[in-house]
Backbone as CSV, one residue per row, in Angstrom:
resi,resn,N_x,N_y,N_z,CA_x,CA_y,CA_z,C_x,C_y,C_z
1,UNK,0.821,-1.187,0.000,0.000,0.000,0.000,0.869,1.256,0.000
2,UNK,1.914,0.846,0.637,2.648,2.477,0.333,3.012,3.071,-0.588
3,UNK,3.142,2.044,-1.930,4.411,2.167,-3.133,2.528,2.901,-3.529
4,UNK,1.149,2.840,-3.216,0.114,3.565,-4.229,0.619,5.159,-3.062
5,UNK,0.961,4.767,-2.281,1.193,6.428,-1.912,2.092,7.313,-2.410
6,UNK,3.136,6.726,-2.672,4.008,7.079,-3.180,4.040,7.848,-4.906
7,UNK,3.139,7.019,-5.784,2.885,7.094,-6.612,1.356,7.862,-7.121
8,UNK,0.299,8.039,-6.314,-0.629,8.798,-6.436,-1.086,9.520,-5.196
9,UNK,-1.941,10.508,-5.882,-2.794,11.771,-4.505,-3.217,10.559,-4.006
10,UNK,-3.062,10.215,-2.664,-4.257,9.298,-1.888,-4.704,9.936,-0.758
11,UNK,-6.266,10.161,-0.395,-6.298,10.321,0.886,-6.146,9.235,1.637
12,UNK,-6.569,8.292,1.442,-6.612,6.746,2.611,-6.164,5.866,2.031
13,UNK,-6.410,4.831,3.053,-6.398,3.190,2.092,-6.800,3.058,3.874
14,UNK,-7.007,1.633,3.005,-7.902,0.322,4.404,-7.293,-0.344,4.024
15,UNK,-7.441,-1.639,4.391,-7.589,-3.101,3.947,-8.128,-3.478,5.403
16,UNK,-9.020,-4.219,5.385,-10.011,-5.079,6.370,-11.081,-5.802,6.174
17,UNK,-11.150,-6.772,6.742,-12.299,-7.835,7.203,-13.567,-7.318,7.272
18,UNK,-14.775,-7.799,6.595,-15.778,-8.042,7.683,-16.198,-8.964,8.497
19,UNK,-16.433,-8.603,9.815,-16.604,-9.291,10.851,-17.366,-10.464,10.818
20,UNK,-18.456,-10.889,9.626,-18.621,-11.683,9.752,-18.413,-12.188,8.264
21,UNK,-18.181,-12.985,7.673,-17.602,-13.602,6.431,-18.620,-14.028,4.902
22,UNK,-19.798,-14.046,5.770,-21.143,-13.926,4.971,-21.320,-12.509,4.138
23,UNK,-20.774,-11.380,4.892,-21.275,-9.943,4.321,-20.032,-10.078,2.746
24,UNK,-19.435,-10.992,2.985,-18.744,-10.168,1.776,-16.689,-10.966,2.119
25,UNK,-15.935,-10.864,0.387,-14.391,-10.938,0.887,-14.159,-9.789,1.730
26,UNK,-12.729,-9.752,2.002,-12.047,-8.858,2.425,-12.099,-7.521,1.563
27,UNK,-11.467,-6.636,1.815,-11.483,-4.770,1.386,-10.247,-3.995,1.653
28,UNK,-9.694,-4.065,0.303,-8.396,-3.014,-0.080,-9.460,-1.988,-0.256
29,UNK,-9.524,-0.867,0.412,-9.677,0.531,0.052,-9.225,1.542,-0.313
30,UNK,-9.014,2.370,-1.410,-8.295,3.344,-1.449,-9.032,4.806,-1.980
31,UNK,-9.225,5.529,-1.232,-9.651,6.720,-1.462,-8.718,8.005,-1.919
32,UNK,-9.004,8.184,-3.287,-7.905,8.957,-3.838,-8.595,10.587,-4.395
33,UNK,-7.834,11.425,-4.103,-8.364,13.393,-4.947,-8.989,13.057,-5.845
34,UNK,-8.169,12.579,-6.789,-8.988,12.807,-8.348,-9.435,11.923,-9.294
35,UNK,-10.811,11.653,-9.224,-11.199,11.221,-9.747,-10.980,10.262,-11.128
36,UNK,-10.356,10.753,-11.779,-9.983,10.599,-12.806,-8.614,9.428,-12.287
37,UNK,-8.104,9.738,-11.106,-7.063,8.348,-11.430,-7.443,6.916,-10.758
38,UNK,-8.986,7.130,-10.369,-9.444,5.734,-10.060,-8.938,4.699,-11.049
39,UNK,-9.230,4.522,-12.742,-8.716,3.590,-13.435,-7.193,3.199,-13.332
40,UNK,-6.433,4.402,-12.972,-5.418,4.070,-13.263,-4.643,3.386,-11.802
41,UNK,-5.450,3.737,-10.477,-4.925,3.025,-9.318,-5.437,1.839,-9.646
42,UNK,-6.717,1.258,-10.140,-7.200,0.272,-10.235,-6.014,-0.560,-10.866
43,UNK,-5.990,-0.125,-11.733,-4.785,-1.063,-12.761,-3.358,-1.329,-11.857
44,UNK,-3.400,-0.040,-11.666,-1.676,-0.582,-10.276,-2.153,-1.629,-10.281
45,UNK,-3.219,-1.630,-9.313,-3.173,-2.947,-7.996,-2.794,-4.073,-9.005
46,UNK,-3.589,-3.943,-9.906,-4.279,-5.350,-10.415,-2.552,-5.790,-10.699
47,UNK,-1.689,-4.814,-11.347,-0.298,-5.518,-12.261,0.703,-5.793,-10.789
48,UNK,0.074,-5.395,-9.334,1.180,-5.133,-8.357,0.410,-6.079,-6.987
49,UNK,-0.853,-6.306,-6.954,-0.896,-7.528,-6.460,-0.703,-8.803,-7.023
50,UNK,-0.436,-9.699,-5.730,-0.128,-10.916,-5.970,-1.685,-11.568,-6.453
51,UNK,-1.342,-12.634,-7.357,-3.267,-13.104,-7.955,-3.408,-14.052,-6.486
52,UNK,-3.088,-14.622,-5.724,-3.479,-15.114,-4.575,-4.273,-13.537,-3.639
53,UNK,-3.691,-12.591,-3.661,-4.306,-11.032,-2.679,-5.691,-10.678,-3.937
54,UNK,-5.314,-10.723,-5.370,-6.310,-10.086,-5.984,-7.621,-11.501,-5.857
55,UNK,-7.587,-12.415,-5.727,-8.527,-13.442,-5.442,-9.111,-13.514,-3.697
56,UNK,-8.211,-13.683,-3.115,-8.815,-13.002,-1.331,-9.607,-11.622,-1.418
57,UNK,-8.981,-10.341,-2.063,-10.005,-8.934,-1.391,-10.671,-8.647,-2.499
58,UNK,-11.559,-7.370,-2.306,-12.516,-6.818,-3.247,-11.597,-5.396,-3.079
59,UNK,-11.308,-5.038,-4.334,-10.674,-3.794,-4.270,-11.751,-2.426,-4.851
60,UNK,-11.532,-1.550,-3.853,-12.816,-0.438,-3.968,-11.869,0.899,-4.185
61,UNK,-11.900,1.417,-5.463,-11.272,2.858,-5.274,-12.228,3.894,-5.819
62,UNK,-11.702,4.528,-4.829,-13.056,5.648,-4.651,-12.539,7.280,-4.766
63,UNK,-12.992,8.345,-5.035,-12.690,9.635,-4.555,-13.854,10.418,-3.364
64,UNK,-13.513,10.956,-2.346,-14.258,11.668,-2.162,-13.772,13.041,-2.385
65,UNK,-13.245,13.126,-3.479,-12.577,15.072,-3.657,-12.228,15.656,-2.813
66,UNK,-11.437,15.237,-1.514,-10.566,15.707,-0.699,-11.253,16.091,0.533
67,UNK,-12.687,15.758,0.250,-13.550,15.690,1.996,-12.935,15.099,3.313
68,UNK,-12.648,15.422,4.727,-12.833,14.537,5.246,-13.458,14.632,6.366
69,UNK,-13.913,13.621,6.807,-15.064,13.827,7.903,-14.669,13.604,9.038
């Protein structure tokens, strides 16, 4: 997760469980400024995770345009 910090605006990232295993895989999160580089973080992951990590989580990238709550 650091090398996407390194390399794009990010506000966050996650990665976590839900508590119970029924709701869903696991959750790489990454909440990034601009919009526009959702495709292109998407693609990181995909060429920079391992296919064992991209088969375990659901990867969610998101912007909220620099909100934070």
């Amino acid at each position: 997760m650091e090398s996407v910090w390194n390399k794009y605006e990010v506000q966050s990232t996650k990665i976590g469980e839900y508590l119970d295993r029924r709701e869903g895989n696991p959750i790489i999160s990454i909440d990034v400024y601009d919009k526009n580089d959702i495709p292109i973080v998407e693609e990181y992951l995909e060429d920079s995770l391992s296919k064992d990590d991209l088969t375990k989580y659901e990867i969610v990238v998101f912007s909220n345009m620099g909100k934070t709550y």
